[in-house]
BARODREN-857838 format. One line per 4 residues: number of its first residue (from 1); their letters; for each residue x, y, z negated of C-alpha. Coordinates in nm, 2 decimals. Example, Ala and Ser with C-alpha at 12.3 -4.5 7.8 and 13.67 -1.06 7.14 Angstrom:
# residues 2
1	as	1.23/-0.45/-0.78 | 1.37/-0.11/-0.71
This chain:
# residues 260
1	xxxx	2.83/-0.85/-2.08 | 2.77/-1.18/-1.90 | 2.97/-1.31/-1.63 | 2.73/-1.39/-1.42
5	xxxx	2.35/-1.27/-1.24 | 2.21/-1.59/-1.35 | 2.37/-1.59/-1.73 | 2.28/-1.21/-1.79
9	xxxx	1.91/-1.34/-1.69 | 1.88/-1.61/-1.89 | 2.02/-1.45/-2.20 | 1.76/-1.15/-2.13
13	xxxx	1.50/-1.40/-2.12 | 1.57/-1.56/-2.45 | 1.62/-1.20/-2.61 | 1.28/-1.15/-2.48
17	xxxx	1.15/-1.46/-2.59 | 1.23/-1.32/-2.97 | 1.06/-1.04/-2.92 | 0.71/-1.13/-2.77
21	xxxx	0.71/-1.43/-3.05 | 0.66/-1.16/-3.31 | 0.30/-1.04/-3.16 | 0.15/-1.36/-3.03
25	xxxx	-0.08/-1.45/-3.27 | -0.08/-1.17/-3.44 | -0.35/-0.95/-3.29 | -0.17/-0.77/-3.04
29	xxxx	-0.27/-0.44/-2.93 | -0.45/-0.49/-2.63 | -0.56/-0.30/-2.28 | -0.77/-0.32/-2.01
33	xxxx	-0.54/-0.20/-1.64 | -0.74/0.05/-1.45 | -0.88/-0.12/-1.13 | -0.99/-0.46/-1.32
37	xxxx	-0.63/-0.53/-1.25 | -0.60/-0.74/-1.60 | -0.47/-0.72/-1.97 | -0.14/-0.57/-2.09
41	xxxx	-0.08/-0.59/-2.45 | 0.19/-0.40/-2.65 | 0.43/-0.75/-2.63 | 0.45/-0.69/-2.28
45	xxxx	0.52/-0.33/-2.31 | 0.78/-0.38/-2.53 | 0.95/-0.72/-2.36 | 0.95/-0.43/-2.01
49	xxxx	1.11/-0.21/-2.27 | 1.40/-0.47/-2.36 | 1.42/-0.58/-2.00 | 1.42/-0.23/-1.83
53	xxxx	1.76/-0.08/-2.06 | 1.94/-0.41/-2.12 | 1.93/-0.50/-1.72 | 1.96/-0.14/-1.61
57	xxxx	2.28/-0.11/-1.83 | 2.45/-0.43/-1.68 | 2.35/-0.39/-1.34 | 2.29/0.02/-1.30
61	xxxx	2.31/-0.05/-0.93 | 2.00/-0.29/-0.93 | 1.70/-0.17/-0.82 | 1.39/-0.22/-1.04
65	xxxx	1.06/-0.39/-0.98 | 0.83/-0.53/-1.27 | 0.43/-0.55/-1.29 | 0.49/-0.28/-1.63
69	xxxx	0.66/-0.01/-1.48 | 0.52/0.25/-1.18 | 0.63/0.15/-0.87 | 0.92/0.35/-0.68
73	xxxx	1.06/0.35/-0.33 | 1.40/0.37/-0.47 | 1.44/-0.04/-0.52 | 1.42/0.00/-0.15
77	xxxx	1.75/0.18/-0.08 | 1.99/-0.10/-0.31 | 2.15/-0.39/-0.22 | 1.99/-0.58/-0.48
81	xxxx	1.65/-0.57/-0.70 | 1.51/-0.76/-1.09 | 1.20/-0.84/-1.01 | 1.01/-0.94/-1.34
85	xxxx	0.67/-1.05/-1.50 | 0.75/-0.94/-1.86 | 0.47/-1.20/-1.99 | 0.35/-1.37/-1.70
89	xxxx	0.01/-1.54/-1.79 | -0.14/-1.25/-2.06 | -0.44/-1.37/-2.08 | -0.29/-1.74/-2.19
93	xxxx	-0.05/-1.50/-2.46 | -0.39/-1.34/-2.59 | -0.53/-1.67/-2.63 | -0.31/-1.83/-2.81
97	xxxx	-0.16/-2.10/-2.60 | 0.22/-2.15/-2.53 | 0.16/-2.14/-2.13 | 0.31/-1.79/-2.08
101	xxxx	0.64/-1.67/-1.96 | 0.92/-1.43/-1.89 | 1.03/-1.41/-1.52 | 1.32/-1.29/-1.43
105	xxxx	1.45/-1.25/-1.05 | 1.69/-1.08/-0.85 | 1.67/-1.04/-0.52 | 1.92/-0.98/-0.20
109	xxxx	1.82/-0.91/0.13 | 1.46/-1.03/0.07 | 1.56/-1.36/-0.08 | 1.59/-1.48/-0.42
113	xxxx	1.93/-1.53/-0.57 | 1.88/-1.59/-0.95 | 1.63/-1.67/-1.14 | 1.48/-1.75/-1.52
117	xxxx	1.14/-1.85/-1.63 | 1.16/-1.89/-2.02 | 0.85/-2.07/-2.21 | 0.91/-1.96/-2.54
121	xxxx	0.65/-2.14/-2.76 | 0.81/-2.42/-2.59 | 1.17/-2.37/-2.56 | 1.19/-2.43/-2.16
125	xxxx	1.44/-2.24/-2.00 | 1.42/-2.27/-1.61 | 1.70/-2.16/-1.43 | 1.85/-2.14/-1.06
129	xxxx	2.07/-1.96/-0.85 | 2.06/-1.99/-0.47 | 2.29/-2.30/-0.36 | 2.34/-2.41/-0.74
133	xxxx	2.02/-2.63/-0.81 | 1.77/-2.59/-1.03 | 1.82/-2.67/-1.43 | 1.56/-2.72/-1.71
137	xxxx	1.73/-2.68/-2.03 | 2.08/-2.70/-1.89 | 1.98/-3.02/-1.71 | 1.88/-3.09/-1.33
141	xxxx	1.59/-3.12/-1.22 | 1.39/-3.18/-0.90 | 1.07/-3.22/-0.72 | 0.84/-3.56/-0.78
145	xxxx	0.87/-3.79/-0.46 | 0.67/-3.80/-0.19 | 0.30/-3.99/-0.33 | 0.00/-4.05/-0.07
149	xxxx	-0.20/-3.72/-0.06 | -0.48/-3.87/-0.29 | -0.27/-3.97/-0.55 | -0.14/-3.60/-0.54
153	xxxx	-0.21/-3.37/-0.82 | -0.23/-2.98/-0.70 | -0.19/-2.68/-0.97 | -0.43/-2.39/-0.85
157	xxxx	-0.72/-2.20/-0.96 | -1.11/-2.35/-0.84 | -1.13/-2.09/-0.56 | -0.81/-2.26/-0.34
161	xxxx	-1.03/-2.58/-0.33 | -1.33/-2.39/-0.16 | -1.43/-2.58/0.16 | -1.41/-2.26/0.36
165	xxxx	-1.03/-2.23/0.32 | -1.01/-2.57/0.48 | -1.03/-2.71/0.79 | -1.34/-2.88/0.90
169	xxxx	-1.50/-2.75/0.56 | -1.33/-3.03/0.39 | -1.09/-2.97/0.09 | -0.79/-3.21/0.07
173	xxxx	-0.80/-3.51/-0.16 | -0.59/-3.42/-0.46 | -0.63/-3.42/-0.78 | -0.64/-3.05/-0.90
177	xxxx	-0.48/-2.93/-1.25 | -0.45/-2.55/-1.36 | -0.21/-2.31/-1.59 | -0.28/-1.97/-1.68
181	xxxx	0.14/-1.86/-1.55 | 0.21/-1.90/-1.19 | 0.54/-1.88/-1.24 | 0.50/-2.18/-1.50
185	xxxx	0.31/-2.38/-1.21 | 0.61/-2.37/-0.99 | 0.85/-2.49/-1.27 | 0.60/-2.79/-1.34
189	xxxx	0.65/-2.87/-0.97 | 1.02/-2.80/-0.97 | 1.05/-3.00/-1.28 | 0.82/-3.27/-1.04
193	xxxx	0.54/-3.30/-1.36 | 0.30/-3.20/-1.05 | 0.31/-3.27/-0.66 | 0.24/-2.87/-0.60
197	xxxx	0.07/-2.55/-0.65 | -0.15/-2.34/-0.48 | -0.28/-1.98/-0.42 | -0.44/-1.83/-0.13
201	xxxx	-0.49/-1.49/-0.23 | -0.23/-1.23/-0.21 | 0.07/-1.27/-0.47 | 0.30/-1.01/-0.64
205	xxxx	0.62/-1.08/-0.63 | 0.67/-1.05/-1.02 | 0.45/-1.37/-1.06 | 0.61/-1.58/-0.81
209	xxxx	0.96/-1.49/-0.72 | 1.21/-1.66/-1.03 | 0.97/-1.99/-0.97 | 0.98/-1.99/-0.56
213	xxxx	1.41/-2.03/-0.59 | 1.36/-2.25/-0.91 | 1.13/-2.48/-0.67 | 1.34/-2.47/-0.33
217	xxxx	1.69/-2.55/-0.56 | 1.47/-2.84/-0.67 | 1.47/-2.99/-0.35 | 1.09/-2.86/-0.29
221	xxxx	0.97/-2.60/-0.01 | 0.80/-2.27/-0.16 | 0.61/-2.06/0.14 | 0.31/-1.87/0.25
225	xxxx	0.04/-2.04/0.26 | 0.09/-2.05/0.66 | 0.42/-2.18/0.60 | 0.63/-1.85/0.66
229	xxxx	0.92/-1.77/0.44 | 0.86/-1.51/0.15 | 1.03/-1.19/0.12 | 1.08/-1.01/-0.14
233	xxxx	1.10/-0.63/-0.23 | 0.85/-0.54/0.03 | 0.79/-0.18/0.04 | 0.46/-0.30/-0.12
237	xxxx	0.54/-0.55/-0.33 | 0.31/-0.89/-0.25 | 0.31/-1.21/-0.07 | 0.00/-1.33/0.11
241	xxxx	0.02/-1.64/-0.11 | 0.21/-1.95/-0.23 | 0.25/-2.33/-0.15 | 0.45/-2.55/-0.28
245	xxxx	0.54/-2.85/-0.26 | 0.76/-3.15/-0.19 | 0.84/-3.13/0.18 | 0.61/-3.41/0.26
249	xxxx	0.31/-3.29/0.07 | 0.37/-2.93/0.17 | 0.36/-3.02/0.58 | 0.04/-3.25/0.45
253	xxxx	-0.11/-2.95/0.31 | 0.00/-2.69/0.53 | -0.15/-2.87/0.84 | -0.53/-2.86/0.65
257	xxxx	-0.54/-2.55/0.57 | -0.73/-2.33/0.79 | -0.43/-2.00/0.80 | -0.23/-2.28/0.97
C-alpha cells in the first residue's frame, strides 16, 4: 500500500488511466443521466468501480464522494472524504479528444489536502498536497505572472462572458480559451499555460476540488466567484462557482464581476 494520501492517489490515477484507455475510441457504451444531467459511459463506470474498492481498501475510514456513485450522508460523519470525477470531461472522452481526466481529492475539514488530475492520452500527472507545492510530472510548477488584464487569456465556457454577469454590462478584456475538463482548466492555470478559469454557475465538488489545491500550491488563488473560500464535503455537495487566478488577475476580476 502506499505510504502516503498523495502517492495512493496518484498511483490510483494511473491504474485508472489504463483502464479508461481501453474504451476511448472504441465505441463505448453510452448513457443519457436522468435530469439532462450529462453522459456516463461504461469507462466511467468501470474507472468508479477501480476507484471505489482500491481507495475503500486503503483508507476504509475515508468517506466517499464521486459524481458515479449515489450520494450518502455517511461522508459526513468521517474525518476525511475522496472526492473524485472518474472521467471528468465525458463528453471530450466520447469525442475523441485527449482533454479528459481522473480527479482524485481528499478532503479534511472542508479543505483539500491531496490531490491528482491524470490526462492519460497525454501523460500529465498533476499532483499536490496542502503545503507541498504543486508538481506536473514530478516537476514544480506555478502560476503565469501577473500580465495587464488585456493581454490575459481566461478558460471558461461563452456564458461567463455574458454582459449581465458583469458590472456595468461590460465583460472584462481577456482573451477567452475553453476545455471540455474543469479540472484540466485549473491545471493549465496551475501549470501558468493560462492567466485563469472561470465558472459562474454552481460547481460539484468532483469537478473542481483536486484542481482548486493543485492551483493554490502553485502560488495561484482558487475561490468562489465572490471571492469566498470553498468547502468541501457540503452536505450537498456543490460550490457556487470557481475563479482562479494569479492573485493579481483574480482581485482584477473579482472586483468586475457583479456577485462582488
Amino acid at each position: 500500500m502506499p505510504e502516503t494520501d498523495l502517492a495512493l492517489l496518484i498511483d490510483a490515477a494511473r491504474a485508472s488511466g489504463d483502464i479508461a484507455r481501453k474504451f476511448f475510441k472504441e465505441d463505448p457504451q453510452i448513457w443519457d443521466k436522468p435530469d439532462a444531467a450529462g453522459p456516463v459511459t461504461e469507462a466511467d463506470l468501470k474507472v468508479n468501480d477501480y476507484l471505489h474498492k482500491r481507495l475503500a481498501q486503503a483508507r476504509p475510514d475515508y468517506g466517499w464522494l464521486s459524481e458515479e456513485t449515489e450520494d450518502t450522508a455517511d461522508r459526513l460523519k468521517t474525518d476525511r472524504q475522496f472526492v473524485i470525477d472518474p472521467i471528468d470531461g465525458t463528453r471530450a472522452f466520447i469525442e475523441g479528444s485527449p482533454d479528459w481526466a481522473h480527479s482524485l481529492a481528499i478532503v479534511e475539514n472542508g479543505q483539500v489536502i491531496s490531490a491528482a488530475v491524470y490526462l492519460p492520452i497525454r501523460d500529465q500527472m498533476f499532483a499536490a498536497s496542502l503545503g507541498g507545492g504543486a508538481m506536473m510530472n514530478g516537476s514544480p510548477i506555478s502560476v503565469a505572472e501577473s500580465v495587464a488584464i488585456d493581454q490575459a487569456v481566461v478558460l471558461g465556457a461563452k456564458p461567463n462572458f455574458l454582459p449581465r454577469h458583469w458590472r456595468n454590462g461590460i465583460p472584462p478584456p481577456v482573451k477567452r480559451a475553453f476545455r471540455s475538463s474543469l479540472a484540466y482548466r485549473l491545471c493549465l492555470v496551475a501549470q501558468g499555460r493560462f492567466n485563469g478559469m472561470l465558472t459562474l454557475h454552481p460547481s460539484w465538488e468532483w469537478d473542481i476540488a483536486a484542481g482548486a489545491l493543485i492551483v493554490t500550491e502553485a502560488g495561484g488563488i482558487a475561490s468562489d466567484p465572490a471571492s469566498k473560500p470553498l468547502r468541501f464535503n457540503n452536505p450537498h455537495p456543490q460550490v457556487p462557482g470557481i475563479l482562479a487566478a494569479s492573485p493579481t488577475l483574480h482581485h482584477e476580476l473579482v472586483t468586475q464581476l457583479t456577485l462582488a
